[in-house]
C-alpha distance (Angstrom), angle and dihedral (degrees) to the residues before:
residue distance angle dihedral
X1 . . .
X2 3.68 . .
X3 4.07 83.7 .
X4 3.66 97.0 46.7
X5 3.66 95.7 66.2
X6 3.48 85.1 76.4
X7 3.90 82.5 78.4
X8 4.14 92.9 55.1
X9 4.09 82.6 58.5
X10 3.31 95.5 57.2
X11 3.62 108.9 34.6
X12 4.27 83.4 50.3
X13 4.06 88.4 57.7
X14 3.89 86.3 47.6
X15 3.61 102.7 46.7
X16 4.15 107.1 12.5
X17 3.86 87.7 174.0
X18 3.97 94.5 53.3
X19 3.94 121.0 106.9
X20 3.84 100.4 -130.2
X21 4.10 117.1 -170.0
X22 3.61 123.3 -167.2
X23 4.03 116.7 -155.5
X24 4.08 114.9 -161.6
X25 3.59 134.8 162.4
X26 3.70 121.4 -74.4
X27 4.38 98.7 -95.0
X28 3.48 99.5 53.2
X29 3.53 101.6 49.0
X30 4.17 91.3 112.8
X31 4.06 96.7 64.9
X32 3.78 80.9 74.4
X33 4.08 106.0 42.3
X34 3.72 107.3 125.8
X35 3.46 98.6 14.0
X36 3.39 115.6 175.1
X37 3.86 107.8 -149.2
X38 3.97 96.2 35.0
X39 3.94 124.1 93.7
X40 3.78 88.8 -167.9
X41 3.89 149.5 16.7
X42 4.03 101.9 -152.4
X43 4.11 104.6 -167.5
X44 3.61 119.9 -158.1
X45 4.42 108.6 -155.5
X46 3.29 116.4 -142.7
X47 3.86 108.4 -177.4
X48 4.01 115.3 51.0
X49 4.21 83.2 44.6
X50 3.49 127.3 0.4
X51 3.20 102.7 -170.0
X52 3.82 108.1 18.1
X53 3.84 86.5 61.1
X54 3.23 85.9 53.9
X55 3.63 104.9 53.4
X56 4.46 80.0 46.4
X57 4.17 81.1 53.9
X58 4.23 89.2 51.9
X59 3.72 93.4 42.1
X60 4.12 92.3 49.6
X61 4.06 89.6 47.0
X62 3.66 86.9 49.2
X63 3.71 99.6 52.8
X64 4.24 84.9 48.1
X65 4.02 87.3 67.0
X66 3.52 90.1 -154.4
X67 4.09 123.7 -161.6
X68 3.88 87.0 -144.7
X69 3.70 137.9 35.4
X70 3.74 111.2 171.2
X71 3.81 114.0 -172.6
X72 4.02 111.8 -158.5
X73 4.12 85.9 177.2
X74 3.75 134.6 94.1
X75 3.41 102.3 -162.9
X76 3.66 122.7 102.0
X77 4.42 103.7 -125.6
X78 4.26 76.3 63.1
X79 3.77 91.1 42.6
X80 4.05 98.0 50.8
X81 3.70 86.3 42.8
X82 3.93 92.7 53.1
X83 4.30 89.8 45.0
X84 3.82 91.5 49.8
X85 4.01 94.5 41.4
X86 4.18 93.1 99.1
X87 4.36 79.9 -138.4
X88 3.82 112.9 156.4
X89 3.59 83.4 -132.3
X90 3.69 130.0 35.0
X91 3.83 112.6 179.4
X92 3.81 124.9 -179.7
X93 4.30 149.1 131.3
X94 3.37 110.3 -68.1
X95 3.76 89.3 -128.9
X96 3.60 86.6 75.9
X97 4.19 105.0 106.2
X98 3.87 81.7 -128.7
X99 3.21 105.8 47.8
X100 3.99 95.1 106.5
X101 3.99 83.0 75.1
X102 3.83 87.1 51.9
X103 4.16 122.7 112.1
X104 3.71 95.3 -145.0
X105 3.98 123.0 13.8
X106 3.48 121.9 -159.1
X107 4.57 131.3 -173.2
X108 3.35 118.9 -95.7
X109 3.71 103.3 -147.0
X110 4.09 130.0 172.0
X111 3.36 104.7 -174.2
X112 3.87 126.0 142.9
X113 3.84 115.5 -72.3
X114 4.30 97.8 21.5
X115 3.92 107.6 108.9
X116 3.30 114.9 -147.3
X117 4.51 88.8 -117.1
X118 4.34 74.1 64.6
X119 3.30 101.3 50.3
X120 3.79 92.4 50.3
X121 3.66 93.9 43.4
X122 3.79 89.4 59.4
X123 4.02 82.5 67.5
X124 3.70 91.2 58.5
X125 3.90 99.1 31.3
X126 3.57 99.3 109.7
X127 3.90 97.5 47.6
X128 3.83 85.9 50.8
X129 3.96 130.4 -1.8
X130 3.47 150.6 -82.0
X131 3.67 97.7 -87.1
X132 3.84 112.2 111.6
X133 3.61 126.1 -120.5
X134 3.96 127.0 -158.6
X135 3.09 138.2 -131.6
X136 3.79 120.3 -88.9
X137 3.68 141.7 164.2
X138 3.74 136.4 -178.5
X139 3.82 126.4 -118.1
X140 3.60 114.9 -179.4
X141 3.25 134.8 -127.6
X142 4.09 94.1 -106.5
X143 3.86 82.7 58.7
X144 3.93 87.5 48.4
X145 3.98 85.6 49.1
X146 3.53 92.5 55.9
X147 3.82 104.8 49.4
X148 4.19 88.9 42.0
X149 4.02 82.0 97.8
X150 4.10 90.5 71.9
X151 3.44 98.6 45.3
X152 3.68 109.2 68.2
X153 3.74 88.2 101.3
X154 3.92 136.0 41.6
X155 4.01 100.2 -85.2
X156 3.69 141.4 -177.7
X157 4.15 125.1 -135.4
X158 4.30 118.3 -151.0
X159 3.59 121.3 -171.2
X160 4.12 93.4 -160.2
X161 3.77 92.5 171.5
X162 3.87 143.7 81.8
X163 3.38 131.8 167.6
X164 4.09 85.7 -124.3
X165 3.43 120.1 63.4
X166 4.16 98.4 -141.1
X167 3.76 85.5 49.7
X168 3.69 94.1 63.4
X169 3.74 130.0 69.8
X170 3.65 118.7 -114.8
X171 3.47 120.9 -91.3
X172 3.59 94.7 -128.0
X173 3.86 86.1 62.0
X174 3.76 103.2 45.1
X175 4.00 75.8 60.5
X176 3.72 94.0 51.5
X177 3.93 87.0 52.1
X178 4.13 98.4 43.9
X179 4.11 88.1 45.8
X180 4.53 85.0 56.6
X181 3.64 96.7 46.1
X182 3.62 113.4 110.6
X183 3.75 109.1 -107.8
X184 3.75 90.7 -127.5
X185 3.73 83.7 78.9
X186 3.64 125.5 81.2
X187 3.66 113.2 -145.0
X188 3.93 127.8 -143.5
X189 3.69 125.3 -171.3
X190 3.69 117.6 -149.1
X191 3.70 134.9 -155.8
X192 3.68 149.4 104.5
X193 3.95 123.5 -68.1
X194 3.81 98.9 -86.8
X195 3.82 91.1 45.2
X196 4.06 86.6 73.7
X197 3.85 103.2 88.7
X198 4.25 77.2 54.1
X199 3.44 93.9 60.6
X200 3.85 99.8 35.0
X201 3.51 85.1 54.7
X202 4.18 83.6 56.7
X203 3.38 99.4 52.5
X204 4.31 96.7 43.4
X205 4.35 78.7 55.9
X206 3.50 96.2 37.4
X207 3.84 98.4 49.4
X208 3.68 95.4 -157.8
X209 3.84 123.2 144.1
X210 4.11 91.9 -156.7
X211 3.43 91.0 56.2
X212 3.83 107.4 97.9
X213 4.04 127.6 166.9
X214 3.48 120.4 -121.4
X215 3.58 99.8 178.4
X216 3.82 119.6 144.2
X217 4.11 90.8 -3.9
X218 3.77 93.6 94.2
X219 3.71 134.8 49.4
X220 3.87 134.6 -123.4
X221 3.71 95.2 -92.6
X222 4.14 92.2 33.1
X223 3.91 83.0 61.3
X224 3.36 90.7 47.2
X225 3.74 94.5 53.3
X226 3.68 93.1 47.1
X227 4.12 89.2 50.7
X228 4.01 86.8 49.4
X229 3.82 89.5 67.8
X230 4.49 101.1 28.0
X231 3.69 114.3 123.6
X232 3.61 88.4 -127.0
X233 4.13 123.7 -7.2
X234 4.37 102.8 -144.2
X235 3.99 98.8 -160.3
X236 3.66 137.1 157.4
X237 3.12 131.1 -131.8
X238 3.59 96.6 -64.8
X239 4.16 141.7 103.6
X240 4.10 89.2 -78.1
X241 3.90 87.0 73.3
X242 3.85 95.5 46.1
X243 4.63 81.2 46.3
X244 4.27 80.0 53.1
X245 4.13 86.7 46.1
X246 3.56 93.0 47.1
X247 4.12 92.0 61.0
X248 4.38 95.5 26.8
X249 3.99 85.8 -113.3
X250 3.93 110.1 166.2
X251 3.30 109.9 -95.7
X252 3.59 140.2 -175.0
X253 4.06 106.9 -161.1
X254 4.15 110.9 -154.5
X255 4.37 110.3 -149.0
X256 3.64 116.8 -163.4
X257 3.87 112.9 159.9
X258 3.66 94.0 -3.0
X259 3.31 131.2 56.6
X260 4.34 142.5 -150.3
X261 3.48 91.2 -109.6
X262 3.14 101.1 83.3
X263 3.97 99.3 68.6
X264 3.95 99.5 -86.5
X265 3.46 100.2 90.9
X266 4.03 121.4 131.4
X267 3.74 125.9 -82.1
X268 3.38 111.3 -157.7
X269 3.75 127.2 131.9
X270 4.18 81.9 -124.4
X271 3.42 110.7 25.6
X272 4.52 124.8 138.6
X273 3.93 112.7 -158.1
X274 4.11 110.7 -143.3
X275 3.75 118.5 -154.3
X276 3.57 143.7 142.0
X277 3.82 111.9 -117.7
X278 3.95 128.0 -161.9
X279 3.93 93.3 44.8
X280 3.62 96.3 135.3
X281 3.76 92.5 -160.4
X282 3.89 86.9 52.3
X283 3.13 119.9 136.8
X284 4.00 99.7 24.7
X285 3.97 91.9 -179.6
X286 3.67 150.6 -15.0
X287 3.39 94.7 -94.4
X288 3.97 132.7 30.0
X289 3.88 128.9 -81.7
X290 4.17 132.4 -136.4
X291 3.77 80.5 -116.4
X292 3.19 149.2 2.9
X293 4.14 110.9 -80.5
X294 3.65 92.8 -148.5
X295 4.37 92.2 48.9
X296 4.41 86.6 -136.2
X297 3.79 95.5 75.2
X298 4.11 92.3 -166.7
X299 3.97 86.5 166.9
X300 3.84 91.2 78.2
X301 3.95 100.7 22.5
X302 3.50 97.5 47.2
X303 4.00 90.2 47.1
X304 4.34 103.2 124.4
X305 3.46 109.6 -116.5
X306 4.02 88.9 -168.7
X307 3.92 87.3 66.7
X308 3.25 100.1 46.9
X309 3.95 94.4 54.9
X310 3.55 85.5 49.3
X311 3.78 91.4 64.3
X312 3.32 87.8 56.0
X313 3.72 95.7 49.5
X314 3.86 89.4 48.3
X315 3.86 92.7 41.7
């Protein structure tokens, strides 16, 4: 989602006078409060209703009439939503189910060396060009406001958490990290609510009295305006480095069982990539596991430490 806004950038450069909606699952509605380019935020519920929400969602985006309807999804609920929209145009991957009822089909390829901000630009390629966009969101200056208390010295932002347990590095080594950081840093651990026994856990190993937990106390776009101005922002591969895309914070983006080829990588002006290479079970899927299939998990223990303080030292 986070990486889709790249398309709002450049379809607002293309056609300034255009209303452009965005539609999103209910959750992640607040990364896009106050927007400045979009008319309107349509939010499709999925608890309380799956699919009866939905079928409220289709008839709303059928009454809007819309010229456009771009569908950056493969699943079907996004597919059945695009068929039914009554758009002139309906434009979409062709591994969508629907995509037979689509205007204009385009491939859906992951292949090394296609970011995901390409692939989604192919969709929208002929209505503009082949220049990329990034990624970008908006927070405002209340949110600015309300982190200001954390940044009255030089400070460092990790993400510890994913919701899959082979995305996420170790514990054990996000305590190896905090214990190297230069004590002129303060250190803030991000994450949502149920990511704070995580980090508590970090800071009893870590033993570090500028370590503090921020976890639940600020917002999507309050995180993201905190990132914006970090020293260096130590994520996995997770939606806090897409926040640090959205605002070209440094970042240093950790890969354990996954890996930047496949289109997710950071996109930063300064960002460093740590991985361990020559695992030959590495990657073991697109997307993460509950554990690691192997039981050694040497793509998060074996991560170097050493290099990723030297990002920060060259960042």
């Amino acid at each position: 989602m986070i990486l889709a806004s790249a398309l709002i950038e450049k379809l607002n450069a293309f056609y300034p006078d255009s209303e452009i909606d965005f539609l999103l699952r209910k959750g992640n509605e607040s990364l896009f409060k106050n927007h400045p380019t979009l008319k309107e935020v349509h939010v499709w519920d999925k608890k309380g209703g799956k699919y009866k929400n939905l079928f409220k969602l289709i008839a709303k985006v059928r009454s809007k009439r819309y010229d456009i309807l771009i569908n950056v999804q493969r699943f079907a609920n996004s597919g059945l939503l695009t068929a039914l929209s009554k758009a002139k145009v309906k434009i979409g991957f062709d591994k969508n189910p629907y995509s037979w009822a689509f205007t204009k089909k385009v491939k859906h390829r992951i292949e090394e060396g296609i970011h995901e901000i390409e692939r989604n630009n192919e969709l929208i390629k002929e209505l503009t060009d082949s220049t990329i966009n990034k990624p970008k969101l908006y927070p405002t200056k209340s949110d600015f406001d309300h982190v200001s208390k954390y940044q009255s010295e030089k400070y460092i932002c990790i993400a510890p958490a994913s919701v899959w347990f082979t995305k996420q590095l170790p514990k054990e080594k996000w305590i190896e990290l905090i214990k190297v950081i230069p004590s002129s840093h303060k250190i803030y651990l991000l994450g949502a609510p149920n990511d704070a026994s995580l980090c508590q856990e970090i800071i009893a190993g870590a033993k570090n009295t500028n370590v503090l937990s921020l976890c639940g106390d600020l917002n999507l776009l309050q995180s993201t305006a905190l990132i914006k101005h970090a020293e260096m922002n130590f994520v996995n591969d997770s939606a806090p480095m897409h926040l640090a895309s959205s605002v070209n914070a440094k970042t240093t983006a950790i890969y354990c069982s996954t890996t930047p080829k496949f289109g997710f990588g950071p996109l930063a002006d300064q960002s460093w990539i740590a991985e361990v290479n020559g695992l030959d079970c590495r990657p073991c899927g697109l997307h993460g596991f509950k554990s690691c299939p192997k039981g050694h998990f040497k793509c998060g223990f074996d991560i170097d430490i050493s290099e990723l303080i030297k990002n920060l030292q060259e960042g």
